[in-house]
C-alpha positions as CSV (number, residue, x, y, z in Angstrom):
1,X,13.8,45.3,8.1
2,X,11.9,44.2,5.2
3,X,13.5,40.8,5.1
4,X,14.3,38.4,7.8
5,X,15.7,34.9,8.1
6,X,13.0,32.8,6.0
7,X,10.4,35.7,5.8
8,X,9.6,38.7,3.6
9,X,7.6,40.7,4.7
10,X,5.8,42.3,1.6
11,X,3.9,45.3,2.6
12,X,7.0,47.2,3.5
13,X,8.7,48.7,-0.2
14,X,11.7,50.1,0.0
15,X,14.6,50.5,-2.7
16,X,17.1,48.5,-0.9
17,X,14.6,45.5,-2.1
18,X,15.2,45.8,-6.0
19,X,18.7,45.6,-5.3
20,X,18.5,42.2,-3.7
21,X,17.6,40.1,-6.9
22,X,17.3,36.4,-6.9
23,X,19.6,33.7,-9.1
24,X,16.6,31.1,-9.7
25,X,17.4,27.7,-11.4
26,X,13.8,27.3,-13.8
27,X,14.6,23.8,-13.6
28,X,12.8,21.2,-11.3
29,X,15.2,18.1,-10.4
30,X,14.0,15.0,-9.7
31,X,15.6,14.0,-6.3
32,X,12.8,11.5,-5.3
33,X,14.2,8.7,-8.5
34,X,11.3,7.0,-8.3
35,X,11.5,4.4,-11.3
36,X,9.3,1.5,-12.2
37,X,9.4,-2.3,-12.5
38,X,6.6,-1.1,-15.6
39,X,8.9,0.7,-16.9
40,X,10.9,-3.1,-18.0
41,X,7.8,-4.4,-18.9
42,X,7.3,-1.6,-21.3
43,X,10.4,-1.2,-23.0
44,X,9.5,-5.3,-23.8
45,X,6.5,-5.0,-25.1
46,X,5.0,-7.4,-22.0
47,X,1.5,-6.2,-22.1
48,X,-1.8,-8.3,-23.0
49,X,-5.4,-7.0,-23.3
50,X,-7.3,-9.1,-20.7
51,X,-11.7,-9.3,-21.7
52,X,-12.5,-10.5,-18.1
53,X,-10.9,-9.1,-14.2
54,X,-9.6,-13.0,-13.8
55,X,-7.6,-15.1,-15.8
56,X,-6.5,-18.6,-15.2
57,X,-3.8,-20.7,-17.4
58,X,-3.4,-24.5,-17.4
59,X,0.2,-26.3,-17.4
60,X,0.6,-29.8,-18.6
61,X,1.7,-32.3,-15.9
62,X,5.3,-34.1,-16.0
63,X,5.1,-37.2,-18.0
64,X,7.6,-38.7,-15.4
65,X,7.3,-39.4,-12.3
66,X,10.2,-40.6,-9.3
67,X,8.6,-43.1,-6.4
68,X,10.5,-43.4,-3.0
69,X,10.8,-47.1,-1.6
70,X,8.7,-47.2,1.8
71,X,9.2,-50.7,2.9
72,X,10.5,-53.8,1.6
73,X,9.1,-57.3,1.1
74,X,12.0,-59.0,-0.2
75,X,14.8,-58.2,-1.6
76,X,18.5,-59.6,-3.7
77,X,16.4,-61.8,-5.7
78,X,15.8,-61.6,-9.6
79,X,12.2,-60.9,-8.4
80,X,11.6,-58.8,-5.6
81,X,8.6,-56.7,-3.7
82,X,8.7,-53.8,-1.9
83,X,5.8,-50.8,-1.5
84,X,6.8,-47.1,-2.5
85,X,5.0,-43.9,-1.5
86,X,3.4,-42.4,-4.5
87,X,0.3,-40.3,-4.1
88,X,-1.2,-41.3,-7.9
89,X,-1.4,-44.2,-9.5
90,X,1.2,-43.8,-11.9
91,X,3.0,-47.3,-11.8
92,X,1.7,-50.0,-13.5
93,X,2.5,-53.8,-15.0
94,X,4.6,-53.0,-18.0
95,X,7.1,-50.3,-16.7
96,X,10.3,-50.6,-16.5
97,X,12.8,-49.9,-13.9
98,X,15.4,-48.8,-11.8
99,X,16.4,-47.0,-8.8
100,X,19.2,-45.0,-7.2
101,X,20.1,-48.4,-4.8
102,X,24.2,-48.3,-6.1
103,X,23.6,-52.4,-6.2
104,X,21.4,-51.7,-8.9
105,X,23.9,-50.2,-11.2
106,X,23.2,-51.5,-14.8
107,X,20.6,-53.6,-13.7
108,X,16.8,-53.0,-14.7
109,X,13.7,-54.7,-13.3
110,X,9.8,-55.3,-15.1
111,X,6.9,-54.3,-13.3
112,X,5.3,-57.6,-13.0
113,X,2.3,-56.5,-10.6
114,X,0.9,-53.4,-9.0
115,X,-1.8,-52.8,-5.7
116,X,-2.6,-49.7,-5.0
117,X,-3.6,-48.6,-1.7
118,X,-3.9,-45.5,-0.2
119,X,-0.8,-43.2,-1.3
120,X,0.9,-46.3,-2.1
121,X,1.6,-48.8,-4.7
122,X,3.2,-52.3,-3.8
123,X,4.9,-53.5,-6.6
124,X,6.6,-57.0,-7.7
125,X,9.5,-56.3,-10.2
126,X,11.8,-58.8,-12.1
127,X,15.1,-59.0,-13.6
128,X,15.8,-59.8,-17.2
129,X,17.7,-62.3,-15.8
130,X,17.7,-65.4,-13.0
131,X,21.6,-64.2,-12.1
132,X,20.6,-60.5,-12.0
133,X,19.4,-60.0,-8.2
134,X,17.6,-56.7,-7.7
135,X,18.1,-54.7,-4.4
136,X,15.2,-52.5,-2.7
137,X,16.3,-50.8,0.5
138,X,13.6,-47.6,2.6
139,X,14.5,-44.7,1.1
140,X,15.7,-45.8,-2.5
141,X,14.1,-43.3,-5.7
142,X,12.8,-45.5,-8.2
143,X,12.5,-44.6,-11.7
144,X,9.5,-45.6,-14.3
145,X,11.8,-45.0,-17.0
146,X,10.5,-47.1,-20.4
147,X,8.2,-50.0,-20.5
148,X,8.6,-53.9,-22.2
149,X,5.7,-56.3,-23.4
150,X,6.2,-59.4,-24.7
151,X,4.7,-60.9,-28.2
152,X,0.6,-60.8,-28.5
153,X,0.5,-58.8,-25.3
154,X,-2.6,-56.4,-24.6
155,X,-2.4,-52.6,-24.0
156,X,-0.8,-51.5,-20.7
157,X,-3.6,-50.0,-18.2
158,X,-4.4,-46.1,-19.5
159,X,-2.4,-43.3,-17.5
160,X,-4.5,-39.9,-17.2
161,X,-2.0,-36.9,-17.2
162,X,-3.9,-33.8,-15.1
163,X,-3.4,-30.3,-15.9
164,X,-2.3,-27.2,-13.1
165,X,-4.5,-24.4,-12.9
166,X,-3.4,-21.0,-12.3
167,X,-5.4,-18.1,-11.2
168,X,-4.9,-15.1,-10.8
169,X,-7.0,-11.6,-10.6
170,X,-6.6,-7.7,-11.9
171,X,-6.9,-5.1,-9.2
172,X,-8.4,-1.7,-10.4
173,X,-5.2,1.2,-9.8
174,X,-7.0,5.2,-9.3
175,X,-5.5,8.5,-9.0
176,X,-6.9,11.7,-8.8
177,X,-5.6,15.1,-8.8
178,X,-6.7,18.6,-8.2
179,X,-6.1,22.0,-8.5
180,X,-8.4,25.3,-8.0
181,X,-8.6,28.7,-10.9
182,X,-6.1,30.7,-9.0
183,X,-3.2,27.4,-8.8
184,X,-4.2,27.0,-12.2
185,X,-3.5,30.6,-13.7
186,X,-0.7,31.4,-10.8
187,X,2.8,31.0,-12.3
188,X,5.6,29.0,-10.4
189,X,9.3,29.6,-10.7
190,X,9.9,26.4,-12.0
191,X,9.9,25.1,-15.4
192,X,8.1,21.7,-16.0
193,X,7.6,19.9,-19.4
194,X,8.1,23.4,-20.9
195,X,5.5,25.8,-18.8
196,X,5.5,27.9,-15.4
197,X,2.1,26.7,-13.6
198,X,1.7,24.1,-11.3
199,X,-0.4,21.7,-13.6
200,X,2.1,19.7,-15.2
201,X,4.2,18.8,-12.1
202,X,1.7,17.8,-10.3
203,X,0.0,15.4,-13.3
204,X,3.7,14.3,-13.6
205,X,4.0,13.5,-10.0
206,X,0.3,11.9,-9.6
207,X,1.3,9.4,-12.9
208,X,4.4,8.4,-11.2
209,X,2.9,7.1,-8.1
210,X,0.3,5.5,-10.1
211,X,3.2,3.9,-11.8
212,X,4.6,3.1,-8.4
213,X,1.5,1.9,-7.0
214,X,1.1,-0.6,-10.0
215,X,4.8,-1.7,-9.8
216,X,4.8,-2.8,-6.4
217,X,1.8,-4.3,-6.6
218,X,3.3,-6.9,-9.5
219,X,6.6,-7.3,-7.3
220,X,4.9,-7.9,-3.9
221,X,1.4,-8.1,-4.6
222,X,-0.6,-11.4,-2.5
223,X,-3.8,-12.4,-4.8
224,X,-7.1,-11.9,-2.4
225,X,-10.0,-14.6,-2.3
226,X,-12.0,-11.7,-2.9
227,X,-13.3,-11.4,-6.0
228,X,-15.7,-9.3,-8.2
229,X,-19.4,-10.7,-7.9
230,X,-18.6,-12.2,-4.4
231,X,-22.0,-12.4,-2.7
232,X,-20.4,-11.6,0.9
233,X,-16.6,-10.2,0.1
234,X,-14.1,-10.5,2.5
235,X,-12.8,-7.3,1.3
236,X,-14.9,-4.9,0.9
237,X,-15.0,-0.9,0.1
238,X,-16.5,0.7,3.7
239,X,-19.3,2.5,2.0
240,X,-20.6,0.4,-1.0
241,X,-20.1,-2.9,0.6
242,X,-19.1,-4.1,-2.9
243,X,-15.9,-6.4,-3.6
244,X,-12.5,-5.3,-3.6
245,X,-9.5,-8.2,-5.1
246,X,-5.7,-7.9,-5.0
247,X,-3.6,-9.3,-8.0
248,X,-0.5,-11.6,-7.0
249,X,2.7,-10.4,-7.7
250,X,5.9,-12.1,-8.9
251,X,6.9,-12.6,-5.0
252,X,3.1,-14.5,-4.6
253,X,3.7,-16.7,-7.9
254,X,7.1,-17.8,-6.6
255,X,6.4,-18.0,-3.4
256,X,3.5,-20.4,-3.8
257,X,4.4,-22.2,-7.6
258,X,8.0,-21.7,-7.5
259,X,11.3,-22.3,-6.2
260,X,12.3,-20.3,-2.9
261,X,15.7,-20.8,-1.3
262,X,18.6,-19.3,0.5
263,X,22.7,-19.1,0.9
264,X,23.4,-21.3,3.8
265,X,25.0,-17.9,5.5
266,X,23.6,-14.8,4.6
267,X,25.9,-12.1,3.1
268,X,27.8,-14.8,1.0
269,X,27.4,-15.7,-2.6
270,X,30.2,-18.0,-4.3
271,X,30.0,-21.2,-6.8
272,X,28.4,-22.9,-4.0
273,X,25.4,-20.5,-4.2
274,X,25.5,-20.7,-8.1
275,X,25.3,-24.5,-7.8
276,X,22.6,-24.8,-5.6
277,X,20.5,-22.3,-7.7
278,X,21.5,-24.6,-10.6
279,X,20.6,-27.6,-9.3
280,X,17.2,-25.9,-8.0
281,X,16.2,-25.3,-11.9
282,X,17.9,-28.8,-12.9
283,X,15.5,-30.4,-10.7
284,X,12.2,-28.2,-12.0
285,X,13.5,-28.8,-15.9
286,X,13.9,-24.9,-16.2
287,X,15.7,-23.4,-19.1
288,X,19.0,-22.3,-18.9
289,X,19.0,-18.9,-19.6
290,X,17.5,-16.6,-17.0
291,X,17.1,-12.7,-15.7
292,X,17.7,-12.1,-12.4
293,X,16.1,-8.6,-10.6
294,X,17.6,-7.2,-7.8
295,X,18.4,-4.2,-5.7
296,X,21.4,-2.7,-4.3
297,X,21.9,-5.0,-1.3
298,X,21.9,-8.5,-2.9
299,X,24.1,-6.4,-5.6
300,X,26.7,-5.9,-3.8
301,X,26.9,-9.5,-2.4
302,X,27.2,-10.8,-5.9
303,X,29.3,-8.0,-6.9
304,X,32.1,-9.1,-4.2
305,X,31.9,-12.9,-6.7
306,X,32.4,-11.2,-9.5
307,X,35.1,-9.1,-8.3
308,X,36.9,-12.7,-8.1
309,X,36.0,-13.4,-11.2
310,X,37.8,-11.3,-13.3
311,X,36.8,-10.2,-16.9
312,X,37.6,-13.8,-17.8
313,X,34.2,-14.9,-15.6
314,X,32.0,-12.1,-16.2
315,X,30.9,-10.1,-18.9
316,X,29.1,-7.0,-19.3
317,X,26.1,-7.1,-21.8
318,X,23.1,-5.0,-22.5
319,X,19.7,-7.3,-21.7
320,X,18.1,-8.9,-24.7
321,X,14.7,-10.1,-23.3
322,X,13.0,-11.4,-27.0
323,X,15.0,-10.0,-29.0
324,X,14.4,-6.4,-27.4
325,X,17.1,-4.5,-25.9
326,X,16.6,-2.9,-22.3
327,X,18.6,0.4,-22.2
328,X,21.2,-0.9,-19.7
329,X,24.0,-3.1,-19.0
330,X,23.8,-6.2,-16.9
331,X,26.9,-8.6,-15.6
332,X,26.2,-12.0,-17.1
333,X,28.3,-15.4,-16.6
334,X,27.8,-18.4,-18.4
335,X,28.1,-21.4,-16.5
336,X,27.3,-25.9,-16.5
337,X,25.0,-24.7,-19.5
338,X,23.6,-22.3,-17.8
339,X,23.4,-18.5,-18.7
340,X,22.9,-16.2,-16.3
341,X,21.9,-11.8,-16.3
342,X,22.3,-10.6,-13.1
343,X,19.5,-7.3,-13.7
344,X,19.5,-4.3,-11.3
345,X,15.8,-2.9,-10.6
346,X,15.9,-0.3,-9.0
347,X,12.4,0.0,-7.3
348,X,13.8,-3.1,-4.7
349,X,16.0,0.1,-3.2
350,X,13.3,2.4,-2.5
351,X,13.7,3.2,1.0
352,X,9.5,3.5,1.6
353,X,8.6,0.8,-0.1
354,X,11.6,-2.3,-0.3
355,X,14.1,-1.7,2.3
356,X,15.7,-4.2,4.0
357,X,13.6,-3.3,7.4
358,X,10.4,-3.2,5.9
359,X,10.9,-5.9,3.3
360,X,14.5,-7.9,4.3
361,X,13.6,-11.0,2.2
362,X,12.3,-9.1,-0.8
363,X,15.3,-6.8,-0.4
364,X,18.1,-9.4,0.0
365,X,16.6,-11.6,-2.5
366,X,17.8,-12.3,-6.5
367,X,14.3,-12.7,-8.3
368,X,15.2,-15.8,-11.3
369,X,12.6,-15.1,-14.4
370,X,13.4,-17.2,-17.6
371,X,14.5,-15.0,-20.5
372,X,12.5,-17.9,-22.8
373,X,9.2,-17.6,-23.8
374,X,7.0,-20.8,-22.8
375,X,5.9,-23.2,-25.4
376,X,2.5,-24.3,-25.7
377,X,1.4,-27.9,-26.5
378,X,0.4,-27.0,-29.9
379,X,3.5,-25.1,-31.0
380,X,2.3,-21.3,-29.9
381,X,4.4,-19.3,-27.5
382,X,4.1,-17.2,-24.8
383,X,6.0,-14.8,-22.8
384,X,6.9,-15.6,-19.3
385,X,6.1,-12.7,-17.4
386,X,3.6,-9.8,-18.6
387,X,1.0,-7.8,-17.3
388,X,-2.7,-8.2,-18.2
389,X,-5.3,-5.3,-18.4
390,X,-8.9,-4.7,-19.3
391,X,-9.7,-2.1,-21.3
392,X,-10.6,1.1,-19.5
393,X,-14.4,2.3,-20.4
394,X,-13.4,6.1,-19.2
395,X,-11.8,9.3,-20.4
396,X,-13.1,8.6,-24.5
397,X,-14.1,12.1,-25.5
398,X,-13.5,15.8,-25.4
399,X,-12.7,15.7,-21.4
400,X,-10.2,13.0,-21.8
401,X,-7.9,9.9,-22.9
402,X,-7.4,6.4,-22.7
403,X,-4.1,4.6,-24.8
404,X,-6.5,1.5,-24.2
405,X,-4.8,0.7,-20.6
406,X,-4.7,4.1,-18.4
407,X,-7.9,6.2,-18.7
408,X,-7.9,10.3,-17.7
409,X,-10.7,12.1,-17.5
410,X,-11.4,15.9,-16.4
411,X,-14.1,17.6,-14.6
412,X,-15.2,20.6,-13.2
413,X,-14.9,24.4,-14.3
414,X,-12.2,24.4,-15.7
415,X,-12.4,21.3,-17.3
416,X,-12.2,21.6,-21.4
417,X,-16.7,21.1,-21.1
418,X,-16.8,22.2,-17.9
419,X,-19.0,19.7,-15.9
420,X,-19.9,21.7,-12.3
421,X,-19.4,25.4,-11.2
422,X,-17.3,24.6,-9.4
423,X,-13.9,26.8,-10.2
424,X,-11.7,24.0,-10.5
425,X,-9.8,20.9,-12.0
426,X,-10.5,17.5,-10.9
427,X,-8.3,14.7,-13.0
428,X,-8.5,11.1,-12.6
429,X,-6.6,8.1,-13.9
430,X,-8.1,4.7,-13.9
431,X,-6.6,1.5,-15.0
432,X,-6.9,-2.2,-14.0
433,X,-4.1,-4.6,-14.4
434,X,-2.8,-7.7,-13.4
435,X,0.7,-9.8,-13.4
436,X,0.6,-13.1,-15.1
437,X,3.8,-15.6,-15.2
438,X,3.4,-19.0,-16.9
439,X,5.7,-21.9,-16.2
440,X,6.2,-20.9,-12.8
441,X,7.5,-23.5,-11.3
442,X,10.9,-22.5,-13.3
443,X,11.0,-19.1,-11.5
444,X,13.5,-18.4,-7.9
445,X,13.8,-16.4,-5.8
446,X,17.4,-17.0,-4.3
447,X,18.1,-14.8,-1.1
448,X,21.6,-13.9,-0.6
449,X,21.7,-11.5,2.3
């Protein structure tokens, strides 16, 4: 027989063979689904030429700060001393205050004296009043919440607000593809972007993973102290010795500069979790409307609280981030102020990459990004979350193309100059990139299973 189970044997002809003709589909389908976390950032416009392969960005500090009472010297008098632990020297003669002690309540007390020692202030304090006593008790929160001088005074003692530093680095992406003169000219029996050969699934396959690649490294990337110029680097490529750094993801920038916290029980999301999460951005001064990602998993614990809801609780909205509609729906509730998208990204269910063995924290988690952008101190603004990127020096001339962030270039024989003899076609894409989130202290990541 010419043809067996899973083999044709094609030196035997015979007439029988013409009749068996073949129903072939020309159509490739994409069963792998592999979408992007770029793809978001695209669609909003969250991209920012970068000149240099680091970046850093300052935040101003708090103007406020809240000291926790230590010890106690005295205490139910009109003046009063006790020590708090405060690592700067933030109090001084002038303020004035009051603290969470419930015999306090109305009552407010002058900074009359301050010694600082080390990671401590002691501070004398007095009523406005000789029948107002003031209470101090270990473990009271004091608040330096105005300040009082009396006629002819001189100027309180200068306070120095710092700044934060943020750092972070861009991490150079590749991707290379080849294919020889017979794969080239050889015709499939599959249709891809309109042609028969084997080129364009393969250049469509090879962007996607580059794609990938650069989307999981802004979700779970950890920023290396390897950096370029590095006389002795940590990280290092094998062959050239020379200095290879990693960019920090949105997992890294919460992780270190954010807010990370939990559902007391895993696998149950109600008004308590929505409270605590709440409370979380209360306490960092975040603003109250804000995108969360996740995956399938932590979906379908909130989904089972929304379900409870009703249409009353939850609506069904298309995301605006800036003014700039992402093509798909998201639940959103609005709640004590508060506004809240819950955003499905898809790339947090990839079974190879996110899954809840490989990655059960990443996986079960809702990812909290403001929808705001961030004012600056001088009246600018800036988005929250966007990716940074040098310029690619590649692929700029008859062998290739850069958009200004992904550079493709072709050599070899069959390349449009060809560049070698030998019969083939190399392509590769180079880009470099980076994430950068400002504010961060206002982002969460909430796990809920």
């Amino acid at each position: 027989m010419p043809v067996t189970q899973g083999v044709v044997t094609k030196s035997f002809v015979s007439a029988i063979d013409f009749l068996d003709q073949r129903e072939i589909d020309p159509n490739l389908y994409d069963q792998a689904r592999d979408r992007a976390f770029t793809d978001i950032m695209k669609v909003v416009n969250r991209y920012k030429p970068s000149k240099m392969y680091n970046y850093h960005t300052f935040t101003n500090q708090d103007a406020y700060e809240v000291g926790t009472i230590s010890s106690v010297a005295s205490t139910g008098l009109s003046q009063i001393q006790f020590t708090i632990n405060n690592a700067s020297t933030f109090p001084r003669v002038g303020d004035v205050i009051t603290t969470s002690n419930a015999n306090n309540a109305g009552i407010q007390a002058r900074v009359q004296a301050v010694t600082f020692g080390s990671g401590t202030a002691v501070l004398t304090v007095r009523t406005g009043s000789n029948s107002q006593p003031f209470y101090a008790t270990a473990g009271d929160l004091v608040q330096f919440g105005t300040n009082a001088f009396a006629e002819k005074s001189d100027a309180p003692t200068n306070r120095r607000y710092g700044m934060t530093k943020y750092f972070n680095l861009i991490q150079i992406f590749r991707e290379v593809d080849e294919i020889t003169d017979v794969q080239k000219v050889a015709k499939i029996e599959v249709n891809v972007d309109g042609t028969y050969g084997m080129l364009a699934y393969q250049t469509i396959q090879k962007y996607t993973k580059l794609k990938g690649d650069i989307s999981v490294q802004m979700l779970s990337g950890y920023k290396s102290d390897t950096q370029f110029g590095d006389a002795n680097p940590h990280l290092a490529d094998p062959t050239s010795g020379l200095p290879i750094q990693l960019t920090g993801g949105l997992t890294w920038y919460t992780t270190i500069y954010g807010v990370v916290d939990s559902a007391a029980v895993l696998g149950t999301f109600g008004w308590t979790e929505v409270d605590e999460m709440i409370d979380n951005w209360l306490a960092q001064k975040a603003p109250m409307e804000q995108m969360g990602f996740m995956g399938s998993r932590a979906r379908g614990v909130v989904d089972k609280f929304f379900k409870n809801l009703g249409t009353s609780g939850v609506t069904s909205v298309r995301l605006n981030v800036d003014g700039r509609e992402v093509d798909f729906m998201v639940d959103q509730i609005s709640y004590r102020n508060f506004t809240l998208d819950f955003v499905p990204l898809p790339i947090l269910d990839h079974p190879q990459l996110f899954s809840a063995t490989l990655t059960p924290a990443l996986n079960g988690s809702i990812h909290w990004v403001p929808k705001d952008q961030i004012d600056t101190v001088d009246g600018g603004m800036e988005p929250r979350i966007q990716i940074r990127y040098t310029e690619s020096p590649f692929g700029r001339g008859v062998n290739g193309s850069n958009n200004g962030m992904v550079a493709e270039w072709r050599t070899g024989a069959l390349a449009e100059i060809p560049t070698s003899s030998v019969t083939q076609l190399h392509t590769d894409w180079y880009t470099a990139q980076g994430l950068e989130c400002l504010g961060v202290k206002h982002f969460q990541r909430y796990r809920v299973i």
